[in-house]
N, C-alpha and C positions, 0 to 999 in steps of 0.2 A: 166549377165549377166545374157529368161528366160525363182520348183519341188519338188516332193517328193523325200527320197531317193528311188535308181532305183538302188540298187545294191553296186558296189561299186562309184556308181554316184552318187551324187545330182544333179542332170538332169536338168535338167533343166530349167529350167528356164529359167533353163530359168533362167540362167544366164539371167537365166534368166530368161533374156527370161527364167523365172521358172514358168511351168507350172502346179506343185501340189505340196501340202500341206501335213504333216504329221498331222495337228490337222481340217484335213476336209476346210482349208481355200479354199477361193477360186480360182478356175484356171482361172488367168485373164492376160492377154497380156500386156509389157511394154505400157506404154500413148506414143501417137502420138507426141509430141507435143520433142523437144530432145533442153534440156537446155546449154549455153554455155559451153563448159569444160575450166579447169583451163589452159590446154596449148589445144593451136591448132593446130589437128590433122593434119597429110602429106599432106589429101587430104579433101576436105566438106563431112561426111557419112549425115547431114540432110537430103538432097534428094533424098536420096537412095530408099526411099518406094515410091509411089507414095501416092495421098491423099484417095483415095478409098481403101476399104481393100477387093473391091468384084469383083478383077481382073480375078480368077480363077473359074469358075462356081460352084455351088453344085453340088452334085450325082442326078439324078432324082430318084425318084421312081424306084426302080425296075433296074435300068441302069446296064448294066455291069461295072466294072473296065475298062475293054477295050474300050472302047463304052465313057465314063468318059474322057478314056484319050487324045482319040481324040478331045472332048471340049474343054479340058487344051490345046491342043496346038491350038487348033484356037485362042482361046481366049490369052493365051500366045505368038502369033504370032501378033494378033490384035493390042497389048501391045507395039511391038516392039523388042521381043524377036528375035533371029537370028533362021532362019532353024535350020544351021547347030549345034546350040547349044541343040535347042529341041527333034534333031533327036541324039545325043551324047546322052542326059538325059532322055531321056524316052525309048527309042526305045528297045523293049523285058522287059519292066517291070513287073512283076509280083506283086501281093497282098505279104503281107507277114502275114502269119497266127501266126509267131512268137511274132510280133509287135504286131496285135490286141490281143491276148493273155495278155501278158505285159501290157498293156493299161489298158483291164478289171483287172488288178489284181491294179490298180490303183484308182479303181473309187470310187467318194464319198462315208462316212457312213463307211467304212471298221472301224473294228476296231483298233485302233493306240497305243502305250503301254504310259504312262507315260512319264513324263517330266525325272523321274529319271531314270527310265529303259532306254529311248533312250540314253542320256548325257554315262551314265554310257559303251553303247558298242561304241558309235560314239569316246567321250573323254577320249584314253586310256593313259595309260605310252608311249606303242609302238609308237601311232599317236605322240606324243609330240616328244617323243626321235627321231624319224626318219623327224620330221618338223626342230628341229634344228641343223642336219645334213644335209640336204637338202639347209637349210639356206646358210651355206658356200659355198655352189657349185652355187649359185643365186646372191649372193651377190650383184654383182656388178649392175644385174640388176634390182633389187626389192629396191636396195638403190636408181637408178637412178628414178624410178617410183614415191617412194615414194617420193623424194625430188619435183620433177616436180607436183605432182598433191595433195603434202600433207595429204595422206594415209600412214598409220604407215606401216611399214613392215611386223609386224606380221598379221595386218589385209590382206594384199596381201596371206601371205604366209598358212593364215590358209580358205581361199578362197579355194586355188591351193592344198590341203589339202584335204578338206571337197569333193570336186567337184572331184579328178583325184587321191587320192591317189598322193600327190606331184607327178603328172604326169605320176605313174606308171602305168593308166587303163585310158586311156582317150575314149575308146569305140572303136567294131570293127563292127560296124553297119554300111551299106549303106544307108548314110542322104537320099539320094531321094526317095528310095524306100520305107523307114520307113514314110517318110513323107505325100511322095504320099497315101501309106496305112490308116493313117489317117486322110486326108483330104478327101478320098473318106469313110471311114468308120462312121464316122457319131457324135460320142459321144462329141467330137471337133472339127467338120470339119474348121469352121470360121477360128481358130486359127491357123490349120493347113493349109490350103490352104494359109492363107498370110507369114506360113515359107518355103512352096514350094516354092511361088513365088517370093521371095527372094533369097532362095537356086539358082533358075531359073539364077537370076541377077547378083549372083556371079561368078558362072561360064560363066556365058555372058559377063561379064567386064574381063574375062579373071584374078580374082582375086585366084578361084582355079579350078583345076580340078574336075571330077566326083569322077575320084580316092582317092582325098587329102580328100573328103568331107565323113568322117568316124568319129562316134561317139557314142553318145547313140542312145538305141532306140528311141527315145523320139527329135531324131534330132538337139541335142546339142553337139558340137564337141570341141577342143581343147584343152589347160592345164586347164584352169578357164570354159568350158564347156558354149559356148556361142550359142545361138539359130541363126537360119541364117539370125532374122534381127537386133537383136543385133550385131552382127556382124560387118551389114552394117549401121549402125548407131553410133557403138562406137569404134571400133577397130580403131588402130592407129600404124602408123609406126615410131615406136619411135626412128630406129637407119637409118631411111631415106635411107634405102635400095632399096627402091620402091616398097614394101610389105607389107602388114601387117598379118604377119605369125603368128597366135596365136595357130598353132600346134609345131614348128621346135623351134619357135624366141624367147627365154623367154624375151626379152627387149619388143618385141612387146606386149607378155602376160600380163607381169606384168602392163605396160603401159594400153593397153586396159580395162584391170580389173580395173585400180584405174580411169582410166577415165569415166566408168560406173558406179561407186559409186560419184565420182562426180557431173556427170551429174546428178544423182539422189539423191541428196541434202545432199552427204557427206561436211561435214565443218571441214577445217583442223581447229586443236589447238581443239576439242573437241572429247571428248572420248563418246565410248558409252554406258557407266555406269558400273554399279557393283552389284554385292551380296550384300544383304542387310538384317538386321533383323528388319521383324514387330514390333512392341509392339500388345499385347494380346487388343482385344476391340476395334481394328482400327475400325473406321467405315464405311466398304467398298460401300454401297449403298449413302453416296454421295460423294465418288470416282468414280462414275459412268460416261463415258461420255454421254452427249447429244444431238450429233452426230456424225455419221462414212462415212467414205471416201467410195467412191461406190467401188473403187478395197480392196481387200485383207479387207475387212469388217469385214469376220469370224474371222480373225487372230486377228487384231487389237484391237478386239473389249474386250477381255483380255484383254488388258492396259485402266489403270483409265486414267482419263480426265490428264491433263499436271498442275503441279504447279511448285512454285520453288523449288530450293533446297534447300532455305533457309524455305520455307514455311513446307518440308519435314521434316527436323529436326527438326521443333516446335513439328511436330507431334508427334515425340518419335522415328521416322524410324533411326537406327544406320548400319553404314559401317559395313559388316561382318569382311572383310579383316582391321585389323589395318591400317595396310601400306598405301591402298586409300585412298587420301582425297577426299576431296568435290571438284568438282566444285564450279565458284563463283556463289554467293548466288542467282545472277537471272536468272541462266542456267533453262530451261525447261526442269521436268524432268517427267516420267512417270512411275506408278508402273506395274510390272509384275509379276502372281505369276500364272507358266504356268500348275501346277495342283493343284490349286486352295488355299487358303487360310488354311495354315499350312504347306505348301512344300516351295519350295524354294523357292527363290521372289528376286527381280532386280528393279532397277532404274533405267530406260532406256532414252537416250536423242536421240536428233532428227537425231542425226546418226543412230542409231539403224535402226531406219525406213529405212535406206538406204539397209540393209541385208536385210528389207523383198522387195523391190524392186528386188531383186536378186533374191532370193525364198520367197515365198509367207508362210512362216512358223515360228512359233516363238523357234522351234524346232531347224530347221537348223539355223536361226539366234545366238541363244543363244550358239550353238554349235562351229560356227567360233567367237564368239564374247570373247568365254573361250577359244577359240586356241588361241587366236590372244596373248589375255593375255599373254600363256604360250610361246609364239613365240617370240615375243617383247623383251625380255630380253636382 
């Protein structure tokens, strides 16, 4: 669901809805376009956005916040929004100089540590030991998820992991207000405004309160930390309650999270990849791809072009881990070696690409993708 880490969060994402990168990638919003999931959800979330994303005005020059927010609600009212919903949500807002603070300590270029340095505090003993204890108390519903949408458990479980602390910090942030701050502040506004005006939409479908919508700064709430139009696009009510509670409900959590890696081009019955050793004199310039995807470009752009697996092992590339085998010989697989050639390095397949859907990081991806490992047993 769609960030960098933001604490004890991986924000978002942005779940996503992940709005920043630990290796400078780029901050780019889920694609419009929202592919069938494996089961169908309670209720249709495709229509939940409208097709414009330039619902909510920009800031003018000079405008005030206040002055701002009376635009957002013409123009939020224009939309179909209800009064009484916009006069609940806005009404005594303030900027929040917490949030822009936070933000700037986000922005591009910053300097970011190592692939080993991160792995090393994010992938600890404690994180493992406390995910498969966590595991027992879920069970029932991470099994029920994973069977329904063909997402292994540990990859749910080290999602709900990486993003909440197995749920223990899901954020104590006012989404609107963070939000609202954002979209009038300027560094993202785009992005921002079309997760207000989501935010707007949920609480106007009477989906949650003002109250209930608490998370990160960065406007990603729940166990798995889903941005507000992630949300409204993948959440799902998995125990047909009439809710899709992805703060309270772990059947709905687990559910919604496997349904977003789904939708974004997870394939059950394939893994997504392993450690791996180079041979010495690889010849990585033409491993080189020859084209990159306009989102998440920075990120990707460290993974060599796609061969097989079988075409791998000609090469001399050997499983680190004995235990792994290969996938079959014409699985698509991609190399990664996230600080650079002589550190660690990975096989990656087309799942993989579904964690940086999530967050846009090869960081946080590689991070759930070694819990997941450790979880799955």
């Amino acid at each position: 669901m769609k960030c960098a880490w933001l604490g004890p969060l991986a924000a978002a994402t942005f779940l996503t809805g992940c709005i920043s990168s630990d290796e400078g990638g780029q901050q780019t919003a889920a694609p419009v376009a929202v592919p069938q999931p494996v089961v169908e959800p309670a209720e249709p979330v495709a229509e939940a956005l409208p097709p414009s994303f330039d619902v909510l005005p920009e800031a003018k020059p000079g405008q005030s916040f206040e002055a701002w927010l009376q635009d957002v609600r013409s123009a939020a009212l224009a939309a179909g929004i209800a009064q009484t919903t916009l006069d609940t949500a806005l009404t005594g807002m303030t900027v929040s100089e917490t949030v822009i603070k936070l933000d700037r300590q986000q922005a591009p270029n910053s300097v970011t540590p190592s692939f080993q340095t991160y792995i090393a505090k994010r992938l600890t003993d404690d994180k493992i030991r406390r995910g498969l204890n966590r595991k027992q108390e879920v069970l029932d519903a991470v099994s029920q998820a994973s069977t329904s949408y063909g997402v292994p458990k540990g990859v749910l479980l080290a999602i709900w992991g990486m993003e909440t602390n197995y749920g223990s910090f899901t954020g104590n942030f006012p989404i609107l207000p963070a939000l609202a701050t954002l979209a009038y502040e300027g560094r993202r506004s785009e992005l921002f405004r079309r997760e207000l005006w989501a935010a707007l939409q949920i609480i106007d479908r009477n989906m949650a309160t003002v109250d209930d919508l608490r998370g990160s700064w960065a406007g990603a709430f729940g166990q798995t930390q889903f941005m507000p139009t992630s949300y409204l696009r993948y959440a799902v009510d998995a125990n047909g309650d009439g809710r899709r509670d992805i703060l309270g409900d772990f059947d709905d959590a687990f559910a919604s999270t496997a349904n977003y890696l789904v939708s974004h081009g997870w394939k059950p019955g394939l893994n997504w990849g392993f450690a791996v050793h180079v041979p010495a004199g690889l010849d990585r310039t033409a491993l080189r791809q020859n084209t990159l995807p306009e989102s998440c470009s920075r990120v990707i752009e460290k993974h060599s072009r796609w061969l097989t697996a079988a075409e791998w092992q000609t090469m001399g590339i050997s499983v680190a881990d004995a235990r792994q085998g290969w996938p079959s010989p014409e699985t698509k697989m991609s190399l990664l070696e996230p600080d650079g050639p002589g550190g660690p390095a990975f096989l990656t397949t087309e799942n993989y690409r579904a964690f940086l859907k999530y967050n846009c990081s090869n960081f946080y991806a590689l991070s759930v993708a070694q819990l997941a490992d450790a979880l799955d047993g």
